[in-house]
Structures are given as structure tokens and as C-alpha cells.
C-alpha beads as a LAMMPS data file, in Angstrom:
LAMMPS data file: protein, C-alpha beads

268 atoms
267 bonds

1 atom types
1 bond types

-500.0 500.0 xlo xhi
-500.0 500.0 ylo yhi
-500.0 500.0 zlo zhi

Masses

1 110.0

Atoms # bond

1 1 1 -89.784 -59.213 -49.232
2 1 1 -90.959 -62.566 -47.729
3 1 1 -92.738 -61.568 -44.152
4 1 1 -91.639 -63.409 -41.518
5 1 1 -94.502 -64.879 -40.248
6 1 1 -94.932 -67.171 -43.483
7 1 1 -91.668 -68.797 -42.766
8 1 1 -91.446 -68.946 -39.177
9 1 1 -92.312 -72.617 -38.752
10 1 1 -89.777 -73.418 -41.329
11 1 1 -86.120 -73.480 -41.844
12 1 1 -85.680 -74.942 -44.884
13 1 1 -81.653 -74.268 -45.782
14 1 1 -81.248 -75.183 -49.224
15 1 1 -84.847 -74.644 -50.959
16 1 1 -85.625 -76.537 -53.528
17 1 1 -88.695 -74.972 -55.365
18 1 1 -87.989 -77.766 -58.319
19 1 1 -88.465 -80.770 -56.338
20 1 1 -91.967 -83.076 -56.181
21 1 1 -91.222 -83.813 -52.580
22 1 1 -91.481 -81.736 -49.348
23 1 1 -90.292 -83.638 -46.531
24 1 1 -91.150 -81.940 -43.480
25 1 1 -89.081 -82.394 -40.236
26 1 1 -89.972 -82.046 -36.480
27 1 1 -87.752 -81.705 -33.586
28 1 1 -87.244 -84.315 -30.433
29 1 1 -87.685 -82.559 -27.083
30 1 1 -85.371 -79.646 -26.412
31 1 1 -83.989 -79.862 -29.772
32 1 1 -84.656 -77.589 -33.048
33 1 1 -84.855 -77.651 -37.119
34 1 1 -80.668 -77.479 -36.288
35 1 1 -80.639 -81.159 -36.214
36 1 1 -81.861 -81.858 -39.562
37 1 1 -79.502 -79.056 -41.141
38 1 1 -77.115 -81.847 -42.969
39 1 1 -79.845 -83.547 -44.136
40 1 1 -80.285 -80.918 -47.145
41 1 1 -77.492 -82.193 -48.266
42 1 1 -78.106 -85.991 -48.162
43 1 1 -80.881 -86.570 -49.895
44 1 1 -81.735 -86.659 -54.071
45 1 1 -82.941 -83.241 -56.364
46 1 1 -86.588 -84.286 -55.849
47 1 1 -86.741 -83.810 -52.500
48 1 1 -86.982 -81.117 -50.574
49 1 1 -86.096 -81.113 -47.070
50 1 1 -87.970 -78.807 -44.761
51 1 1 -87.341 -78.836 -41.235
52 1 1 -89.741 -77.697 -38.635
53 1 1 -88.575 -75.306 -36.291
54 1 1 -91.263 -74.823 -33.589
55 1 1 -91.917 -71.902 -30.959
56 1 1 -89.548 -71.124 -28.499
57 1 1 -85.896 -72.262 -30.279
58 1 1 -83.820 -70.806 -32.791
59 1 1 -84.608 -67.868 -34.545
60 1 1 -88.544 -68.293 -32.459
61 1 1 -86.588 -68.529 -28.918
62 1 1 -88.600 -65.199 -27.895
63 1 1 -92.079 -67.318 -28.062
64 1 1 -93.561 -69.188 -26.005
65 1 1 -93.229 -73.217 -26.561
66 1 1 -96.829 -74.825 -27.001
67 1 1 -97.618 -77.373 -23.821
68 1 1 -100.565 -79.271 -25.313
69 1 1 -100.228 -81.466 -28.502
70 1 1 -103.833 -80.871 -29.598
71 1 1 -102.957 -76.780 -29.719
72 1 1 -99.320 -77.199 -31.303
73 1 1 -100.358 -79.107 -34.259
74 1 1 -103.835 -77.009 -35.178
75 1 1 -101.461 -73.294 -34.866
76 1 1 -98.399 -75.522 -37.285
77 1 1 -100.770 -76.461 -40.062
78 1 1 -102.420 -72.984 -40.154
79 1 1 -98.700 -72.153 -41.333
80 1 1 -97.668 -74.999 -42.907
81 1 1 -101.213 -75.392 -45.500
82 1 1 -99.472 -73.063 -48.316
83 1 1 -96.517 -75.605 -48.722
84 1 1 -98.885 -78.877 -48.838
85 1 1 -99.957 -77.800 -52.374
86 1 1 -97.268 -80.350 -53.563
87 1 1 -96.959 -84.234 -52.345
88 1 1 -95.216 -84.307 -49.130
89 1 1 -93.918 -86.693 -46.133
90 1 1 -93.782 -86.256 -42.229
91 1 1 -90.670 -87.485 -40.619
92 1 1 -90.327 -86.600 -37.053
93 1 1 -88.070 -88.450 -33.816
94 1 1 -89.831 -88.881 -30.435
95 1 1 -91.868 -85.882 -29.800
96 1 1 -91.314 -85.396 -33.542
97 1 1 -93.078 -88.326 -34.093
98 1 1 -96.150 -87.690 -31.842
99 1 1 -96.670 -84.394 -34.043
100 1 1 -96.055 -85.872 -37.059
101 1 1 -99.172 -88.552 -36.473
102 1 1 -101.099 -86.023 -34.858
103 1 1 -100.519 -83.737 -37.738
104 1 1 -101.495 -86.413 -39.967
105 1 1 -105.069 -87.392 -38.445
106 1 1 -105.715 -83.839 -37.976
107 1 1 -105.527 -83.534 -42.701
108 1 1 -107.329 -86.493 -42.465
109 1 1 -110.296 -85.004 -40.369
110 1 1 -109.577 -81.866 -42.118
111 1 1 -110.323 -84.089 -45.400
112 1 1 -107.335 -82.757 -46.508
113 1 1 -103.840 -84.320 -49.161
114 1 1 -102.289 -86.729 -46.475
115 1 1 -98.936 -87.216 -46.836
116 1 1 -97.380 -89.994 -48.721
117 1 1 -95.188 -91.462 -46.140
118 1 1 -95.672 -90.746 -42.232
119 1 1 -91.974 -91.939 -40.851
120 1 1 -91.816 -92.332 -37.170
121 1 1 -88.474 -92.520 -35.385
122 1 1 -87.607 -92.897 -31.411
123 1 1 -91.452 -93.636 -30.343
124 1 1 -93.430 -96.566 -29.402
125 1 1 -96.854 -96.490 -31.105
126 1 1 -98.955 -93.813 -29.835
127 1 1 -101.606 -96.435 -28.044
128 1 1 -99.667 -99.118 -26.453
129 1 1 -96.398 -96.698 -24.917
130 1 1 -96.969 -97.350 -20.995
131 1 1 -97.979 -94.169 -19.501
132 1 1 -94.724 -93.401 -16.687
133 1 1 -94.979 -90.955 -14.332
134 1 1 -94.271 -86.955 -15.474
135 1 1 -90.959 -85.410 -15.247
136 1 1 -91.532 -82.224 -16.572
137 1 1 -92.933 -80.772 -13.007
138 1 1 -89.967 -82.622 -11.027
139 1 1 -87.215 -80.439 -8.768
140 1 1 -84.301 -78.367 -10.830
141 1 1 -82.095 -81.134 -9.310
142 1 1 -84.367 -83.945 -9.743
143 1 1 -85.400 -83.003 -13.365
144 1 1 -81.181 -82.466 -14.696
145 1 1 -80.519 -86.423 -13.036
146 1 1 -83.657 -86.966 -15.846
147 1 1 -81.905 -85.274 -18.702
148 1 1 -78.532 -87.354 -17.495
149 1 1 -80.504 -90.483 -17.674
150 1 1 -81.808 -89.706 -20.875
151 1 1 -78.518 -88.745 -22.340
152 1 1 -80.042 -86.173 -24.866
153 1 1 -78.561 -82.969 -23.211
154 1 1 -75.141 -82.259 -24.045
155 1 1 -73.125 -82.882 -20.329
156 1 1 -71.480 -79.592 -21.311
157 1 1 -74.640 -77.490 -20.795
158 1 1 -75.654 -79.460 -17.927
159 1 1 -72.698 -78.567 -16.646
160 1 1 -73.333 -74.645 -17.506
161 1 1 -75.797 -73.126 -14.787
162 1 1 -75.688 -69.819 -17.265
163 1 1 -76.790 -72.325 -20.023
164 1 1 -79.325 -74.239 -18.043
165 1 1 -81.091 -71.618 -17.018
166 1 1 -81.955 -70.726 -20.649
167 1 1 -82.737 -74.558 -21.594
168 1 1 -84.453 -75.449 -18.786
169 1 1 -87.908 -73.615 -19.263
170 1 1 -87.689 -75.023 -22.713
171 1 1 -86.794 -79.245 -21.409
172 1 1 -89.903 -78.156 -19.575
173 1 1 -92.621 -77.576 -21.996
174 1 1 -91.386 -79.921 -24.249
175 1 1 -91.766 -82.526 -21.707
176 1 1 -95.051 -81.211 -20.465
177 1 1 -95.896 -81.136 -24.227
178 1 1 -95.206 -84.989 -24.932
179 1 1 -96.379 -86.375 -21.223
180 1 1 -99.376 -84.688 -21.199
181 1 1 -100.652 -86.201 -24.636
182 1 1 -103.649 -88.662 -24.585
183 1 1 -104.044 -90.684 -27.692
184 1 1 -107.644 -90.843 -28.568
185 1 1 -108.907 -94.119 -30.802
186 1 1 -109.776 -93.121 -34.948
187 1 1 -109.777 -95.463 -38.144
188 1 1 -106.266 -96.091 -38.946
189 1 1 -104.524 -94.101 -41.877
190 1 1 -104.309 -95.381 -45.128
191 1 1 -100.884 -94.156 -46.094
192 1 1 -97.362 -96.129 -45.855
193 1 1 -96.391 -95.522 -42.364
194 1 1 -92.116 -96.786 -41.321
195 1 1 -91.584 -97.113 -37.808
196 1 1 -87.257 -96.735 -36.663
197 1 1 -85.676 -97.356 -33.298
198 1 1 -82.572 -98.018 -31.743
199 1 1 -81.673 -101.410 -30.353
200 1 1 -80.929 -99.775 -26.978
201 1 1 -83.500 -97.561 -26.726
202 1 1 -85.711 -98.309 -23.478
203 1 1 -88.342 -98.387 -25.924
204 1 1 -89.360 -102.197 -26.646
205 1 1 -89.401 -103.851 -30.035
206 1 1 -93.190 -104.438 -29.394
207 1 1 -93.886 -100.797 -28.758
208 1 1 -92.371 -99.684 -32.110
209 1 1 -94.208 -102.993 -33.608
210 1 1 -97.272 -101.276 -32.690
211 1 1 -97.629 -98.768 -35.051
212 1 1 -98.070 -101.307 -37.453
213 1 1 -101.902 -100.808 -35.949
214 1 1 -101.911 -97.387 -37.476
215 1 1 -102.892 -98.114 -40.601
216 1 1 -104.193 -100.287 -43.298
217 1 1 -101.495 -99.031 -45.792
218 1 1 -97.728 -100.482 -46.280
219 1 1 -95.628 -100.917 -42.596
220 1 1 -92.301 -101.461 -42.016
221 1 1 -90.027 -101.505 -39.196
222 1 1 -86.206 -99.945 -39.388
223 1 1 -83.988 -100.560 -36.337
224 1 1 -80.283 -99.361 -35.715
225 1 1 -77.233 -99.426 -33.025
226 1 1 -77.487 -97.072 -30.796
227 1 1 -79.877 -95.683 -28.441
228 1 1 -82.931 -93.511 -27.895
229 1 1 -80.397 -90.695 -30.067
230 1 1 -79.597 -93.166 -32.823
231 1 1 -80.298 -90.397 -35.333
232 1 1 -77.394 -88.607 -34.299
233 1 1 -75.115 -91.468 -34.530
234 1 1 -76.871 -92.674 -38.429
235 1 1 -77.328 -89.238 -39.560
236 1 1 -75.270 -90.511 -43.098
237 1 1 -77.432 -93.567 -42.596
238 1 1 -81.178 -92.475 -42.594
239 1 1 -81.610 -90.246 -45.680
240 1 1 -80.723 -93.458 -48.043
241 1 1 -82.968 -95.279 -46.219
242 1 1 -85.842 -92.881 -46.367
243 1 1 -85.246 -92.194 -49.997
244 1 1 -85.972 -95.736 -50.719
245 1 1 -89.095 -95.796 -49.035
246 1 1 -90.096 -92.396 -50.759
247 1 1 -88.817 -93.741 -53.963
248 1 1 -91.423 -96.035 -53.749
249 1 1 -94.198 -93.662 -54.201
250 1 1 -93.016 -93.217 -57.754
251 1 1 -92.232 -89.061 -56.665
252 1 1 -88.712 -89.355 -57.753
253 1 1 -89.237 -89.627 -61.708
254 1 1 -92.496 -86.868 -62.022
255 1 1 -91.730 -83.399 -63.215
256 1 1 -91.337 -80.402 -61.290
257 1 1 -93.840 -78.260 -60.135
258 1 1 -93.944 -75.227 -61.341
259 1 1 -95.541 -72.649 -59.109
260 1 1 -95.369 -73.043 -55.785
261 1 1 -94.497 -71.370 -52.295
262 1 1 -91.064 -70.870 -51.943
263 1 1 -89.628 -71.442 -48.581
264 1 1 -87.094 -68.805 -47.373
265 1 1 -83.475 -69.516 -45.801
266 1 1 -83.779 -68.973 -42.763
267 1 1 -80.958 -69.934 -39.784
268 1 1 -81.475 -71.260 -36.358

Bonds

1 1 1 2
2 1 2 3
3 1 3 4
4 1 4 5
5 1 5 6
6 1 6 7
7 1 7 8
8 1 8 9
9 1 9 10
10 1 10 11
11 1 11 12
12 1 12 13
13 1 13 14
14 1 14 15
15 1 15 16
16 1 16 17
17 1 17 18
18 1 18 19
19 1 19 20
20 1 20 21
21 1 21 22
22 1 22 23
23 1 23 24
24 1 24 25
25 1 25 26
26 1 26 27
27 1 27 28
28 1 28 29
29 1 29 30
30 1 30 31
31 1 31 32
32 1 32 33
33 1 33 34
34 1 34 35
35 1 35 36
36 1 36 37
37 1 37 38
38 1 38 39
39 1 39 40
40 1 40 41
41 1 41 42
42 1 42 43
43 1 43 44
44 1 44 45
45 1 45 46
46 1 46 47
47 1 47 48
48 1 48 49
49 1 49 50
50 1 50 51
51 1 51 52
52 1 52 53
53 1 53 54
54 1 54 55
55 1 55 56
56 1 56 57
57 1 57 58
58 1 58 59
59 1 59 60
60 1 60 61
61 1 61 62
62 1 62 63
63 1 63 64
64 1 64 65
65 1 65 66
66 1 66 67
67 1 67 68
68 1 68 69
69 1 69 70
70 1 70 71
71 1 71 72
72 1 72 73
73 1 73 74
74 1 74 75
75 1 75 76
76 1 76 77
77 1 77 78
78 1 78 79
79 1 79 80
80 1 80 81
81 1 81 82
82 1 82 83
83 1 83 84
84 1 84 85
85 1 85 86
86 1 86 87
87 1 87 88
88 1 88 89
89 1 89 90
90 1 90 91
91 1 91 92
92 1 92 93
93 1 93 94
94 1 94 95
95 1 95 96
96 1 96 97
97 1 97 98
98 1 98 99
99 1 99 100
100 1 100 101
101 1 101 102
102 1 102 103
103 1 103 104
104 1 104 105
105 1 105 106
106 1 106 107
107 1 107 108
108 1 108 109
109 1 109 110
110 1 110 111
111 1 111 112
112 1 112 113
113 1 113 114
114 1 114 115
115 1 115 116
116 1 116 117
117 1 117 118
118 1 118 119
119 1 119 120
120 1 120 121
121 1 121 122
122 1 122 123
123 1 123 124
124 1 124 125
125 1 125 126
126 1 126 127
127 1 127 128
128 1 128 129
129 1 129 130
130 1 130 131
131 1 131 132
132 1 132 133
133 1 133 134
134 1 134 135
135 1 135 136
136 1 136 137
137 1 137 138
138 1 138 139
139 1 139 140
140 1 140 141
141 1 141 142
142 1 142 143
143 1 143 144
144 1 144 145
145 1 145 146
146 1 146 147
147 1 147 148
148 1 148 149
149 1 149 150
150 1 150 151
151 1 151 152
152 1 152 153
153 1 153 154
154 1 154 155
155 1 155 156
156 1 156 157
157 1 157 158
158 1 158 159
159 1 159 160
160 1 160 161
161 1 161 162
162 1 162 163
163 1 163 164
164 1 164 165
165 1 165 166
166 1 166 167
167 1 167 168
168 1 168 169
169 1 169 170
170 1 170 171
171 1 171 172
172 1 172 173
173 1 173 174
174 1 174 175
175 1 175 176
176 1 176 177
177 1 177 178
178 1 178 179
179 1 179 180
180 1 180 181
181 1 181 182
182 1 182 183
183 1 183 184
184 1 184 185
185 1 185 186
186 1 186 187
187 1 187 188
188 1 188 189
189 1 189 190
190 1 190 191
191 1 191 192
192 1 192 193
193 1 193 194
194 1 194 195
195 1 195 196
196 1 196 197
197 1 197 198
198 1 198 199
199 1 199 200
200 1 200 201
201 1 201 202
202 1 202 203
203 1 203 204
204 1 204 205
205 1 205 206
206 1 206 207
207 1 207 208
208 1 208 209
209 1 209 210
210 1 210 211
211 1 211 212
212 1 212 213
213 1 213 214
214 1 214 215
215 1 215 216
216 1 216 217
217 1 217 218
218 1 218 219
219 1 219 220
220 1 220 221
221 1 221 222
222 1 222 223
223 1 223 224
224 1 224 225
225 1 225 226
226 1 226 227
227 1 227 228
228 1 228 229
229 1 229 230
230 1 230 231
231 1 231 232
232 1 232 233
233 1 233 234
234 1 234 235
235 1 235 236
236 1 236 237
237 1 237 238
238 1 238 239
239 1 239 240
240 1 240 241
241 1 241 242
242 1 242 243
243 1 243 244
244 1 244 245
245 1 245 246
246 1 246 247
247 1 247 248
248 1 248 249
249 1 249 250
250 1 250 251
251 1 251 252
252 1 252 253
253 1 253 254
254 1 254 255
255 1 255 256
256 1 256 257
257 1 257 258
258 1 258 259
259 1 259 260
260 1 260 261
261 1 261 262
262 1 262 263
263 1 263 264
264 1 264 265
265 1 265 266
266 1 266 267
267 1 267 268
């Protein structure tokens, strides 16, 4: 029997032990693994889709959500280190991205496998995004006008004061997660590293441009309609996209390995 501490961090719902490819997920604020469910479906035989389903959602809604970045992404690779025994990519959307990168310089310092794409979706780059005043700490009333503005609550459960008292804490600590990060200065990375945005996201064209800084490897920049929740609206549209850039890694024609962790099933 699988224990479930080795799969907490991951809800990966069609494993694919035969593929050469992990592609590991993370979450935008107040969202969890659910988002990236279809994408299991969407994607080629040689990769494996893994979302990341962090503390305090889904089938982890009874622990506590991590507030500091630093913290959050040195307790997920503890977990996450027996399923980078294969090549693998990061591909996370606004908070998601954050980790992701963090993640990323914390292998490198680690002198650990990096991954082989770093995809970063709904985020200007870490060092130029202008630093805005926190929300997280803001007035019940004050902080549910923010989640209106930001259109990434459902108006349903804003609606639901049953509901919103479940969410809230959660909105919280994700925002106290993602406003309280400092970048710090290192090298830049020297993997391929694909920047995507929505045309009407507040976010500028610069600010997504500025990843590009990031590192000395391969950069691109993919924007669609829509706004800061493009994802949602492209979910058909992203996995071709990222299987091209993947594809380029040459991945898609190796073998399969053939021992390695298998990630359970598990629903959120």
C-alpha cells in the first residue's frame, strides 16, 4: 500500500510510469492540482502530467497553507526528490510561477538535475514586477472587492458567506505567500525558460519580457486573449503549445524508463 505521505504533494490522475517526461504543475492563488485535471488528457504518451497540489486544498485542506515562499518550496522538494529521477519540466501560473523559479534555483544550489523547461504563465519576471501594496491583511469587506477586481473567485462563492468562510483563510495565505516574496539576485539559469500572458492582464508586456533576464538558455514569449485567467479560457490551447517547446528537448522519441516511482491517483 502506497503511504500517503509520499503522494501528498501530488495528484497525478492518469500516471504514466512509461513516459520520459514529468511535467509538474503548481496552483495560482486559491486554486488547487483541480485545475490542471484535463490536462492528463491533452498532452502526448511521453509525458506525464503531475499536478501539484499544495497544503491546505483538496484532499490536504486539513493543513495548514505555507505563508513564506522560501519555506514552501524547501518542505515540496523534500517530497517531490523521488520523482526527479527522470527528466522533468516546471509549469506553474502566477503564484505557480513564483514556485516554479524558486523551485528551480533552489536544484540549482542544491547542485541538483534542473529541469528541462521552466514555463512561466500569469507573472511578470520575478525582479522587475512593481512591488503594490499587500492585500492579504486588508478588511473581510475590503479584501472580497480584491477578489472581485481580480476576477479569479467564482462570483458564486463570493456570493456564499457559508463558502467564504472556508476560502477565505486560504485567499489569505496564498496572498500573504506571493506578497511577501523578495526576489534575491543569483546567476541566471541555464535551461530554456517560456514566459505566457494574457493581453489583458494588468501585467505589462515588459514585465513578462523580463524573464528573458533569467537565463542564458533559449527564451520565448507566448501571449493569448484573455486576461490574468487566460489559462482557463486556452485550456485546449496550452498543452500543444507546451508540447512543442518540450518536443524540442528531443524527450519525445527516447525510451521509457523503466523503474521508477510511481505516482498514485489521488482526487482533489
Amino acid at each position: 500500500m502506497t503511504n500517503v505521505t509520499n503522494i501528498s504533494w501530488l495528484s497525478c490522475y492518469k500516471p504514466n510510469p512509461a513516459a520520459t517526461l514529468r511535467l509538474f504543475c503548481f496552483p495560482y492563488a486559491g486554486s488547487s492540482a483541480l485545475i490542471y485535471r484535463d490536462w492528463t488528457r491533452s498532452f502526448p504518451e511521453w509525458v506525464e502530467v503531475c499536478p501539484v497540489q499544495l497544503p491546505g486544498r483538496g484532499i490536504r485542506n486539513r493543513e495548514k497553507p505555507f505563508v513564506r515562499m522560501d519555506q514552501l518550496v524547501k518542505a515540496l522538494l523534500r517530497d517531490m526528490r523521488p520523482y526527479l529521477s527522470k527528466p522533468f519540466a516546471f509549469f506553474g501560473h502566477s503564484m505557480g510561477a513564483v514556485i516554479g523559479f524558486e523551485l528551480t534555483r533552489l536544484l540549482r544550489r542544491e547542485n541538483a538535475m534542473l529541469p528541462v523547461h521552466l514555463f512561466v504563465s500569469g507573472r511578470g519576471a520575478a525582479q522587475v514586477t512593481t512591488r503594490k501594496p499587500p492585500t492579504y491583511n486588508l478588511p473581510d469587506a475590503a479584501f472580497k472587492q480584491e477578489l472581485r477586481r481580480l476576477k479569479g473567485t467564482p462570483s458564486e462563492v463570493l456570493a456564499h458567506p457559508e463558502l467564504m468562510e472556508v476560502v477565505m483563510p486560504l485567499l489569505r495565505a496564498d496572498f500573504e505567500l506571493i506578497q511577501t516574496y523578495t526576489y534575491t539576485h543569483e546567476q541566471p539559469l541555464n535551461i530554456p525558460l517560456t514566459a505566457l500572458g494574457g493581453l489583458e492582464d494588468e501585467i505589462s508586456r515588459e514585465e513578462f519580457e523580463g524573464w528573458r533576464a533569467e537565463t542564458t538558455g533559449s527564451f520565448s514569449l507566448r501571449m493569448f486573449a484573455g486576461d490574468h485567467f487566460y489559462l482557463t479560457t486556452n485550456q485546449q490551447l496550452l498543452p500543444p503549445i507546451l508540447t512543442e517547446e518540450l518536443s524540442m528537448s528531443g524527450l519525445g522519441s527516447e525510451q521509457p524508463f523503466s523503474v521508477m516511482p510511481k505516482i498514485a491517483n489521488s482526487k482533489t
